[in-house]
C-alpha positions as CSV (number, residue, x, y, z in Angstrom):
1,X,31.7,-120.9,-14.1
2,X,33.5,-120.4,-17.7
3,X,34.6,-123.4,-19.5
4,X,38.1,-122.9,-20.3
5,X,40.3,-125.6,-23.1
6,X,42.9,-126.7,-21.2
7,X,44.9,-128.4,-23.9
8,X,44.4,-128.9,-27.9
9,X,45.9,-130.9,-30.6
10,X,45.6,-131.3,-34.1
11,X,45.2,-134.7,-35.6
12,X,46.7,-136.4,-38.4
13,X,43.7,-135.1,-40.2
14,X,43.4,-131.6,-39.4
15,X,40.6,-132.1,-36.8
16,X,41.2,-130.8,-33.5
17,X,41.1,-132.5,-30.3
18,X,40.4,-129.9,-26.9
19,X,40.1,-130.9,-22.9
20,X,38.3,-128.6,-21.1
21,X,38.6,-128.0,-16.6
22,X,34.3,-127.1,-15.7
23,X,32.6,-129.8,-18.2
24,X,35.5,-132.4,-17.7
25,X,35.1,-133.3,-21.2
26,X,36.9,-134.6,-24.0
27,X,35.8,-132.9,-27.8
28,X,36.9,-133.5,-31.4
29,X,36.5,-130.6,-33.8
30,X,36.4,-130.2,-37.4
31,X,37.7,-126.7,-38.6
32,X,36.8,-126.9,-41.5
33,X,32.9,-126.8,-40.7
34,X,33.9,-125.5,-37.1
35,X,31.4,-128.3,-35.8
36,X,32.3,-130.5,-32.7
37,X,32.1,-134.2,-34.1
38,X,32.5,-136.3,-31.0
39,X,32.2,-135.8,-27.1
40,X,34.0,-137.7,-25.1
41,X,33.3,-138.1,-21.4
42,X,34.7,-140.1,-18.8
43,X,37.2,-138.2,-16.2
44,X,35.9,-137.2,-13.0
45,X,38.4,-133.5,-12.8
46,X,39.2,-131.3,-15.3
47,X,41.6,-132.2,-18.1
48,X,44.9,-131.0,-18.2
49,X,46.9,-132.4,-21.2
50,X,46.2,-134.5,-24.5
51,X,48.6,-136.6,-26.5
52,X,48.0,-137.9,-30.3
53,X,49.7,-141.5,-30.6
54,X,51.3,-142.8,-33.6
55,X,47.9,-145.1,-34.0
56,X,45.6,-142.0,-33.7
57,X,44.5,-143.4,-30.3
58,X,44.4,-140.3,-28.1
59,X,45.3,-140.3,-24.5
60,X,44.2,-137.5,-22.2
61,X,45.4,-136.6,-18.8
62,X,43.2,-135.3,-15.7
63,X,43.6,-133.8,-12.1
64,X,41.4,-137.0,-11.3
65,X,45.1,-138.8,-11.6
66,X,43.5,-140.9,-14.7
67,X,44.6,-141.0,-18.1
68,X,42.5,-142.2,-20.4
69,X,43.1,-143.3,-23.6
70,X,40.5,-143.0,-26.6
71,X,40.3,-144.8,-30.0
């Protein structure tokens, strides 16, 4: 099965945040090297949306009926 992003956001900073459905994880991405910085891991389904707060604290939604929120 194909991992597919689900959702993506740009931070504050430029990087880029995706949720993906087959992995169930959670990445951070700098463009400018193209290199994934972070992997985050922690929902049980796939991930479905992904919300930047004001704080840079990001919260992340899942068909596991979780959210999650990161900082």
């Amino acid at each position: 099965m194909n991992t597919i992003v689900m959702c993506c956001k740009v931070l504050p900073d430029g990087r880029v945040i995706t949720g993906s459905n087959y992995d169930k994880i959670f990445k951070i991405w700098n463009i400018q090297t193209k290199n994934c910085e972070l992997i985050l891991k922690g929902h049980t389904d796939y991930i479905s949306c992904c919300y930047v707060l004001q704080d840079w604290r990001i919260v992340t939604g899942s068909a596991d009926k979780t959210l999650k929120i990161w900082s």
